[in-house]
C-alpha positions as CSV (number, residue, x, y, z in Angstrom):
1,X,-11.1,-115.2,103.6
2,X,-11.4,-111.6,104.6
3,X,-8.2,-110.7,103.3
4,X,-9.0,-112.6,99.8
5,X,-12.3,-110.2,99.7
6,X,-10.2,-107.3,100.1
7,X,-8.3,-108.1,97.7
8,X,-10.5,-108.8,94.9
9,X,-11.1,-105.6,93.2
10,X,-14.8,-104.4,92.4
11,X,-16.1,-104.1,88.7
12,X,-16.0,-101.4,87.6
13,X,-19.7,-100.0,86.3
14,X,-20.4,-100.2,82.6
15,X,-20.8,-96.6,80.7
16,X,-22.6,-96.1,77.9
17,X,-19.8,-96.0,75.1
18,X,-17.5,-98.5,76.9
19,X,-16.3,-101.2,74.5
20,X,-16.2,-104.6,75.9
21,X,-15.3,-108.1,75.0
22,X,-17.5,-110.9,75.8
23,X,-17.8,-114.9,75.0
24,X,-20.9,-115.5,72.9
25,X,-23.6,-117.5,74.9
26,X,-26.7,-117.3,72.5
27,X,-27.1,-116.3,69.0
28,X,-29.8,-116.1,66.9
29,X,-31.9,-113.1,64.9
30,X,-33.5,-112.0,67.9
31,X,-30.5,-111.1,69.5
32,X,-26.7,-112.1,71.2
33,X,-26.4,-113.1,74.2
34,X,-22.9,-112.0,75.7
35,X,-21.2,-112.7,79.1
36,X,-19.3,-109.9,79.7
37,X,-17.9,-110.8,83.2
38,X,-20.4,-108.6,84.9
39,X,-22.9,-110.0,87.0
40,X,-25.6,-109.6,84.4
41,X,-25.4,-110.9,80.8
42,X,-24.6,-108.6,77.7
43,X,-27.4,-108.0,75.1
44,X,-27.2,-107.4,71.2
45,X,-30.2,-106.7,69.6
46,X,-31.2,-107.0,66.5
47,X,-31.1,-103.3,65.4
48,X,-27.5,-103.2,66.8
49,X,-26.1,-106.4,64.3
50,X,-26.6,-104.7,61.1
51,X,-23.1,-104.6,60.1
52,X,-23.1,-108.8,60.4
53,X,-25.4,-109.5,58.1
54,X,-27.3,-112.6,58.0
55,X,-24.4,-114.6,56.7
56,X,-22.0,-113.0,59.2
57,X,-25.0,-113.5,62.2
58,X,-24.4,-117.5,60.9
59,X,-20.9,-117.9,61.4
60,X,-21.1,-116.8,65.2
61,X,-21.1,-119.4,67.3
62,X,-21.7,-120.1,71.1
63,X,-18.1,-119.9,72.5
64,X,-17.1,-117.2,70.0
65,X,-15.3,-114.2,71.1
66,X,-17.2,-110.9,70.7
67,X,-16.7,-107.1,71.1
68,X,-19.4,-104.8,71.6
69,X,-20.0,-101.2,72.8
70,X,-22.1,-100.1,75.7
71,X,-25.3,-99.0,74.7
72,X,-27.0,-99.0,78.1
73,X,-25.1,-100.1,81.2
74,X,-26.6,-102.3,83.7
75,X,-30.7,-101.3,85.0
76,X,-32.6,-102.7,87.5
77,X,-34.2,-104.5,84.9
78,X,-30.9,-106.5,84.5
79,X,-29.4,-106.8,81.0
80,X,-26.5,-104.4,80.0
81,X,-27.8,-103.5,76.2
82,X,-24.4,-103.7,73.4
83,X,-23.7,-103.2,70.0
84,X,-21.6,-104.6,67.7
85,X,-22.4,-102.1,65.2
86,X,-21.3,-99.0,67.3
87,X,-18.2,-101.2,68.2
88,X,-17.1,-101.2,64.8
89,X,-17.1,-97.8,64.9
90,X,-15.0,-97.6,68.2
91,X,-12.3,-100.5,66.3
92,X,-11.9,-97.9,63.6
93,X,-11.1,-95.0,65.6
94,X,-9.0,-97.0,67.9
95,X,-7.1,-98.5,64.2
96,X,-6.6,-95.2,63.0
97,X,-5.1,-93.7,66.3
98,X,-2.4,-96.4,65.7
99,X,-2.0,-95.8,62.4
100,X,-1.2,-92.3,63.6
101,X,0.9,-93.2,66.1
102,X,3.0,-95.8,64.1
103,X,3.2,-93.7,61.3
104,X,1.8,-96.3,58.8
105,X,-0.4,-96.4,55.9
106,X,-4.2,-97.0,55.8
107,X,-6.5,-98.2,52.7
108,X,-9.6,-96.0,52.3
109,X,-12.2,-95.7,49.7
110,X,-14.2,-92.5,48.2
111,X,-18.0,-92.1,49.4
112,X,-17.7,-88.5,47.6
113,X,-16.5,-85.2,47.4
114,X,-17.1,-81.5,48.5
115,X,-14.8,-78.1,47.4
116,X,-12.6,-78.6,50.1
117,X,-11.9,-82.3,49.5
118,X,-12.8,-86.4,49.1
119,X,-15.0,-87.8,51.7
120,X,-13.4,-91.5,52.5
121,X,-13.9,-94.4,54.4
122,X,-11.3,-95.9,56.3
123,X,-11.4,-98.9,58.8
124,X,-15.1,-98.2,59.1
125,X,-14.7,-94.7,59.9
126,X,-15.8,-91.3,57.4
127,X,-12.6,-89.2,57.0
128,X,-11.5,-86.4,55.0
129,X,-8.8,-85.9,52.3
130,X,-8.6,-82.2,51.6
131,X,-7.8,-81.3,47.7
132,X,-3.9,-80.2,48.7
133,X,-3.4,-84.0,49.7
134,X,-5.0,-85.7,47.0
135,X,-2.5,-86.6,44.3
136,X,-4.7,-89.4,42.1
137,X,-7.8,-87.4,41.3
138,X,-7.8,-83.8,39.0
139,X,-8.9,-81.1,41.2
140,X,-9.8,-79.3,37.9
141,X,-12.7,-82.2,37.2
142,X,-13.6,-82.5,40.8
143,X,-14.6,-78.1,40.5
144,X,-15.9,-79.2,36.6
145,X,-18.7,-81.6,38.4
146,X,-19.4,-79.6,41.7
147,X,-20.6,-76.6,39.1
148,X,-22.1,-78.7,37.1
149,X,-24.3,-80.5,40.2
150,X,-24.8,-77.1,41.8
151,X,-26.1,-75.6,38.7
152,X,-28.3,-78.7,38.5
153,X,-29.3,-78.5,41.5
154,X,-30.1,-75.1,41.3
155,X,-32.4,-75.3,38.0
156,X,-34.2,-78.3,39.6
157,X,-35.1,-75.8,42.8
158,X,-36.1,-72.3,40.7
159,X,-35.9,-69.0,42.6
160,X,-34.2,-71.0,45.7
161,X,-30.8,-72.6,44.6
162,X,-29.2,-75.3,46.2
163,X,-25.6,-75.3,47.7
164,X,-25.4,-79.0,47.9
165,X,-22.4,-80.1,50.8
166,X,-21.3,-82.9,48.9
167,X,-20.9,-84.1,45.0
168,X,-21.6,-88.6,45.0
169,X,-21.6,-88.8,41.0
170,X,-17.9,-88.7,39.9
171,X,-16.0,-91.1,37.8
172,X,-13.5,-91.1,41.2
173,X,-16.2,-92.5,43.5
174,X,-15.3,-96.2,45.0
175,X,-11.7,-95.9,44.3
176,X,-9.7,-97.6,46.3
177,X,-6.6,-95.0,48.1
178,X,-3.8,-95.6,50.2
179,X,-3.4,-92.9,52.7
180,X,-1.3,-91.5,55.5
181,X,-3.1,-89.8,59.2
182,X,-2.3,-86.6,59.6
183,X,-5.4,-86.2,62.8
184,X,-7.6,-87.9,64.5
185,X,-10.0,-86.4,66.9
186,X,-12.7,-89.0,67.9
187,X,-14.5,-86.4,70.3
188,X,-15.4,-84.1,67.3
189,X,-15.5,-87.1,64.9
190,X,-13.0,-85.8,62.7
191,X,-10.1,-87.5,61.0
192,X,-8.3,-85.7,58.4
193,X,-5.6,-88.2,55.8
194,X,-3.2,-87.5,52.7
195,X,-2.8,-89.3,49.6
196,X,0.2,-87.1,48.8
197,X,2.0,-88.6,52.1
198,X,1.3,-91.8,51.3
199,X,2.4,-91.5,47.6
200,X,6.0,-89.5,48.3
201,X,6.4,-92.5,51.0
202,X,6.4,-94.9,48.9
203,X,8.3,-93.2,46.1
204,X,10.8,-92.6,48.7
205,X,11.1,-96.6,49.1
206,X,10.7,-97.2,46.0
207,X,14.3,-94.4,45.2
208,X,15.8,-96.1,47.7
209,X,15.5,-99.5,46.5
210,X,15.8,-98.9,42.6
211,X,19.4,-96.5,43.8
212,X,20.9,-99.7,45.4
213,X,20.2,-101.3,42.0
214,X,21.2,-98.7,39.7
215,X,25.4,-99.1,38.5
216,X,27.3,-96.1,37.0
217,X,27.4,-96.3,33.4
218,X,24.8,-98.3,32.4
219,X,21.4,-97.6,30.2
220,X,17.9,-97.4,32.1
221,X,14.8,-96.4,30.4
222,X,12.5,-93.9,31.9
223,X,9.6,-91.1,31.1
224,X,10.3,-87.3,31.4
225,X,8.4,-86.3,34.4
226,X,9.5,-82.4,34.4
227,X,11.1,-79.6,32.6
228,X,13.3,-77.1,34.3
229,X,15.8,-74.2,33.7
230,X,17.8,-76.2,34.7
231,X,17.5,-79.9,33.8
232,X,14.9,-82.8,33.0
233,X,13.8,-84.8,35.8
234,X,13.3,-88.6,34.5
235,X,10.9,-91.2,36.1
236,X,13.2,-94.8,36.0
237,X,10.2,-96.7,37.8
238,X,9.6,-95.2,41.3
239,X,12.4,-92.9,40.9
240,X,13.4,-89.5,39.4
241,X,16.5,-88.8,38.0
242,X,17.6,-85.4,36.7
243,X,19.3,-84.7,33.7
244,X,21.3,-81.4,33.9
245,X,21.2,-79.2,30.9
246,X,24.7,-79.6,30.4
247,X,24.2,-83.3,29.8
248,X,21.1,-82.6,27.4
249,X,23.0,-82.5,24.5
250,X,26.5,-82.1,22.5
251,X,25.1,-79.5,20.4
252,X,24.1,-76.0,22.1
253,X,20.5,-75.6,22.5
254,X,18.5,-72.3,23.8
255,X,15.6,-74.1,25.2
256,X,14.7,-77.7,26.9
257,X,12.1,-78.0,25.1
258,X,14.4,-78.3,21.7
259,X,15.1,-81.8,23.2
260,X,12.6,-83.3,25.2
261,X,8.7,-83.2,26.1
262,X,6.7,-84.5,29.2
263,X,5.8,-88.0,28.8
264,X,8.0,-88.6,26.1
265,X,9.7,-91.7,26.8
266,X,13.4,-92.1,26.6
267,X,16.8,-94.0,27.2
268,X,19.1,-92.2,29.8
269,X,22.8,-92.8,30.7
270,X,23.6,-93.1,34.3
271,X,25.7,-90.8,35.0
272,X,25.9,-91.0,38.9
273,X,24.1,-92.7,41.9
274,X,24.2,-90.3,45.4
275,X,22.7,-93.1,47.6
276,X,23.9,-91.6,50.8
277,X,21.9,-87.8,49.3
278,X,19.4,-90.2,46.7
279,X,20.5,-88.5,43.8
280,X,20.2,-89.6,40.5
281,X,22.2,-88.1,37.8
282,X,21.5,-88.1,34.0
283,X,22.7,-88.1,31.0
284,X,21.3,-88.5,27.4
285,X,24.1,-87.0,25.5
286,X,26.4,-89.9,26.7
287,X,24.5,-92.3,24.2
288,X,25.4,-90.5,21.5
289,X,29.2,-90.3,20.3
290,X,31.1,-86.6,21.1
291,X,31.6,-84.8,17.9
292,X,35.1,-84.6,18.7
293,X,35.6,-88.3,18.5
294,X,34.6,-88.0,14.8
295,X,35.4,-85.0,13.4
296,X,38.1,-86.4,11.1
297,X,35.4,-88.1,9.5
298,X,33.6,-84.8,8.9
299,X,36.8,-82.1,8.8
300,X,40.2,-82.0,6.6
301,X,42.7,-79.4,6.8
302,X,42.4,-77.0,4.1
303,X,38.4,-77.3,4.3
304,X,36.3,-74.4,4.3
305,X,33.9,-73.7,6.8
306,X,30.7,-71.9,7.8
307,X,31.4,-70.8,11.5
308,X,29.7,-67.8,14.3
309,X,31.8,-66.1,16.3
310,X,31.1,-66.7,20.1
311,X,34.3,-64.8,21.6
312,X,36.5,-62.2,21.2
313,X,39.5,-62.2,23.4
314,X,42.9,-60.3,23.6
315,X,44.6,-63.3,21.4
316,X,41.8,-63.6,19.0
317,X,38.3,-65.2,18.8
318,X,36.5,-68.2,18.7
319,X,34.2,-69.5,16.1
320,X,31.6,-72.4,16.3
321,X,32.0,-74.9,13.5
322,X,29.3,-77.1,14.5
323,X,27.1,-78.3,17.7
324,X,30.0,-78.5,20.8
325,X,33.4,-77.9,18.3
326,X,34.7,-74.3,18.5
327,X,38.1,-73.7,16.9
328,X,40.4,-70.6,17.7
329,X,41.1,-67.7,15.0
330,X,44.4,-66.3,16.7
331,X,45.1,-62.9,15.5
332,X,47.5,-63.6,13.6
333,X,44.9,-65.3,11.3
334,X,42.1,-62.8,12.1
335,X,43.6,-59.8,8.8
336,X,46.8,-59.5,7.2
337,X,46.3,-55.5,8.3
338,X,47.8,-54.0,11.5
339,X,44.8,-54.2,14.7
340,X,44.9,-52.6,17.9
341,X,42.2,-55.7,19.2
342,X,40.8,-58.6,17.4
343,X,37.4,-56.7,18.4
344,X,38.1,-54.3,15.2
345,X,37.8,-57.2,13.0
346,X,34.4,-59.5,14.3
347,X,32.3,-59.3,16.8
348,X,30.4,-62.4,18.7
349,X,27.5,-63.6,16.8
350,X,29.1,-62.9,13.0
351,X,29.0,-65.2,10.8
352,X,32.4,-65.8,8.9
353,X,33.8,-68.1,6.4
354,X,37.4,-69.9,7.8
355,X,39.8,-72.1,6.5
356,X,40.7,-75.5,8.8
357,X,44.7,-75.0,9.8
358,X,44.8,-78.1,12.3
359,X,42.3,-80.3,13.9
360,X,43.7,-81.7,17.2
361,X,40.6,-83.9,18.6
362,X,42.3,-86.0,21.5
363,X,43.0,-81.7,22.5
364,X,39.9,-80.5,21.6
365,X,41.4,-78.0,19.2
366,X,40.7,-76.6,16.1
367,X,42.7,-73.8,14.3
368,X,41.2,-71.5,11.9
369,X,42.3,-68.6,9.7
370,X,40.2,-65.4,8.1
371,X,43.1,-64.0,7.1
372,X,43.2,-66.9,4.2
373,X,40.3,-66.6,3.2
374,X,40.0,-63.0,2.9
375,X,43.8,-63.4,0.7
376,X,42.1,-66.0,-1.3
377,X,38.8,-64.1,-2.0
378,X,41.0,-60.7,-3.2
C-alpha cells in the first residue's frame, strides 16, 4: 500500500490561467458546476459564460465535456473559479500556434482598420493584417476613409483634433478572409497574418492543377492580367500564362499596348506547358493564319508594291511588304548604275516602290527589284 502511495503522483496546483477540462455536473444560469479531478469542484459563473449564450447554456448537459480556464485556483473557501469565456480565448491562441506550425490556412473576418492595416478576428482571437499583405481590399480606399473619419473626427472636436486608432465604417468591414500566420506571440497578445500568403498558395495549387490539365496546342480562354516589355501575362482560371512579344502578333508592332489591354478578355494558343518549372507559354498569333501561308492569294509576280526598307547589307537590302513578309532587293536589282554598297542607293526606313520577281512561301522568300521599276518609270 505504501509503495502504491508513492507511486501515485500529486496534483499539481491550479494557476490562474491554466486551461482545464472537466465533466459537467450542474448547469443552470447561475452557474457550471465542473469536476475537474481536483479535490474541490470547478466553478463557472455566470459572468464567465457569455460566449454560450442562452441557447448554447441549454444544450449543456450533465455529463458533457467542458474546458475552462483558471480564473482562481483552489482557496480555503473551496471552489476553483473557471471560465469558459477566457478559455475560448486560450483555444484560439493554441489554434493559431498550429496553424503556424502546420503551415495551413485560417478563416478570419474584418472588425476594422487602422493605417498600418485590417484588424481581424480569427478562431476567437483579434489579429492583424498589415496593408503589404492584404491583396482583396484597395489600400487607396482604406487612406480615402481614414482621412475622411479623421477630418470628421476632427471638426466634431474643434481646436483639439482627434487621431482616431482605428476606422469601423468601411464597405470592407465583416468580410470574410482566408489567411496565412506569419506570428503569434500570446505573451504580448499579438498575432500578425497575410492575405497575400494565402492567395499566392492557392494560386500556386490552383497552376499546378490547371498545368496537369492543359495539352500543347489547344485553345484556352483567359483575361490579360499584365503588360510587360516583354510579354502579356494571361489569367486561364487560377493560372497565368505569358505570352511573349514574339508570339503577340505576325505583324510588327512598337508597343503592347497596339494589341492587348488589362482585363480585356481573349483566346490564347497553348504554346507550351513547363510542369516540372510551372510555365505556361502563350501564343495569340497561332490562331490566326501566317501571312506566308497566303500570300499567293494576296501577291503575283510582276505586282507592284509599296515596301520600307529595314536592312542594308553587303548583297543588298531588305524591304517589308506587309506585317511579317520581307523580300530581298539583291544588288543586282537595287540600280542599273555601277555602286560601291547598296548603302549608296537606300537607306533603312525608305520607303520604295518594287516589282515582285518570285514569291517562294514554303521558303519564306520574296524577290524584289528597284532597278525595274526605276527602268520602267524613265
Amino acid at each position: 500500500m505504501g509503495q502504491l502511495l508513492d507511486s501515485i503522483e500529486p496534483l499539481k496546483p491550479l494557476r490562474r490561467g491554466d486551461v482545464v477540462e472537466g465533466v459537467v455536473m450542474r448547469s443552470d444560469p447561475d452557474g457550471i458546476l465542473v469536476n475537474i479531478g481536483h479535490k474541490a469542484e470547478g466553478i463557472v459563473p455566470p459572468g464567465e459564460m457569455r460566449s454560450l449564450g442562452s441557447e448554447g447554456l441549454k444544450e449543456i448537459n450533465v455529463g458533457d465535456e467542458i474546458v475552462a480556464s483558471v480564473v482562481r485556483g483552489e482557496t480555503a473557501e473551496g471552489a476553483v473559479i473557471l471560465s469558459v469565456d477566457r478559455a475560448l480565448g486560450e483555444q484560439g491562441w493554441r489554434a493559431l500556434e498550429k496553424a503556424l506550425e502546420a503551415d495551413e490556412q485560417v478563416k478570419g473576418k474584418i472588425l476594422g482598420f487602422n493605417r498600418g492595416g485590417a484588424i481581424v478576428e480569427t478562431e476567437g482571437v483579434q489579429g492583424f493584417v498589415p496593408m503589404s499583405q492584404l491583396v482583396s481590399v484597395s489600400r487607396d480606399s482604406v487612406r480615402e476613409a481614414m482621412a475622411a473619419h479623421e477630418a470628421g473626427e476632427s471638426e466634431g472636436e474643434g481646436s483639439e483634433p482627434s487621431q482616431p486608432e482605428q476606422l469601423e465604417t468601411h464597405s470592407d468591414i465583416g468580410k470574410d478572409l482566408n489567411l496565412k500566420v506569419l506570428e503569434v506571440n500570446r505573451g504580448r497578445n499579438r498575432a500578425i497574418l497575410s492575405e497575400r500568403q494565402a492567395v499566392q498558395e492557392q494560386r500556386e495549387e490552383k497552376k499546378a492543377l490547371l498545368i496537369k490539365e492543359l495539352s500543347v496546342g489547344e485553345v484556352r480562354h483567359g483575361r490579360v492580367t499584365g503588360l510587360s516589355n516583354f510579354g502579356a501575362f494571361v489569367d486561364l482560371g487560377g493560372a497565368d500564362g505569358l505570352i511573349h512579344i514574339s508570339e503577340l502578333s505576325w505583324n510588327t508592332i512598337s508597343s503592347l499596348e497596339e494589341v492587348l489591354a488589362v482585363g480585356q478578355e481573349i483566346d490564347v494558343y497553348v504554346l507550351r506547358v513547363d510542369e516540372e518549372n510551372r510555365k505556361i507559354g502563350l501564343s495569340l498569333k497561332r490562331l490566326q493564319q501566317e501571312p506566308w501561308e497566303t500570300i499567293n492569294e494576296r501577291y503575283q509576280v510582276g505586282d507592284l508594291v509599296e515596301a520600307t526598307v529595314t536592312k542594308v547589307t553587303d548583297f543588298g537590302a531588305f524591304a517589308r511588304v506587309e506585317g511579317s513578309v520581307e523580300g530581298l532587293i539583291h544588288i543586282s536589282e537595287l540600280t542599273p548604275r555601277i555602286i560601291n554598297h547598296p548603302r549608296d542607293v537606300v537607306r533603312e526606313g525608305d520607303q520604295v516602290k518594287l516589282r515582285i520577281l518570285r514569291i517562294e512561301p514554303e521558303r519564306r522568300r520574296m524577290g524584289l527589284s528597284l532597278k525595274q521599276v526605276e527602268e520602267e518609270e524613265a
